[in-house]
N, C-alpha and C positions, 0 to 999 in steps of 0.2 A: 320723650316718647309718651303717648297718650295710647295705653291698652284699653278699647274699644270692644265688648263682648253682646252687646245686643244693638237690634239694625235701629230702634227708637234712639238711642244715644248716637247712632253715628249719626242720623238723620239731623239731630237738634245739631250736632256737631259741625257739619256740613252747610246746613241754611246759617250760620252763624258767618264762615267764613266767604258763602256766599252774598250772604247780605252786604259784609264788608267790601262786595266787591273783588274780592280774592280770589288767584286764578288755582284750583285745585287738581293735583296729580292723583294718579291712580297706577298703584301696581301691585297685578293678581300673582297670588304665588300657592302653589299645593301643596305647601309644608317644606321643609330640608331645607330651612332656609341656606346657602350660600355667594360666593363672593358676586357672581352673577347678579342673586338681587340685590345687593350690595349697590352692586354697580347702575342696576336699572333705577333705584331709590334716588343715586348724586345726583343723575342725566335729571331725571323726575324735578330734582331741587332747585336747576339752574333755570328749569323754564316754569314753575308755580312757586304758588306764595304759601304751601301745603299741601303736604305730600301723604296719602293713606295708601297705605297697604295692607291685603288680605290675605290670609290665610287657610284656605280649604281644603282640607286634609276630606277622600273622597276614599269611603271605607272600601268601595270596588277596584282598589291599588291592592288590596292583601290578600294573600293567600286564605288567612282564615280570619274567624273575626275576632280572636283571642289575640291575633297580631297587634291588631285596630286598636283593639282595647288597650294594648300596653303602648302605643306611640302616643308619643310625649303631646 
């Protein structure tokens, strides 16, 4: 697993494997990760050569924004 934190690194990241010619997956997820994405990640690996997933935790999910602040 490759932790990914700004879009310039996924960018070089990405022309890299596409340069190789490699077919790249994509699975969007809002945080909580479970078996779900789990499952959508396998499906991802049996038809690409690299698999990225995202993580967008959307602060308009919380009640207040002290919630926000404290999820992981």
């Amino acid at each position: 697993m490759i932790l990914v934190k700004t879009i310039d690194q996924l960018r070089k990241m990405l022309e890299h494997y596409r340069g190789n010619g490699q077919k790249i997956g994509f699975v969007p997820t809002m945080g909580a990760l479970h078996e779900g994405h789990i499952s959508l990640i396998e499906q991802a690996r049996q038809s690409s050569d690299f698999v990225t997933a995202s993580i967008f935790v959307n602060p308009t999910q919380f009640n207040s924004s002290e919630d926000f602040k404290k999820y992981p």
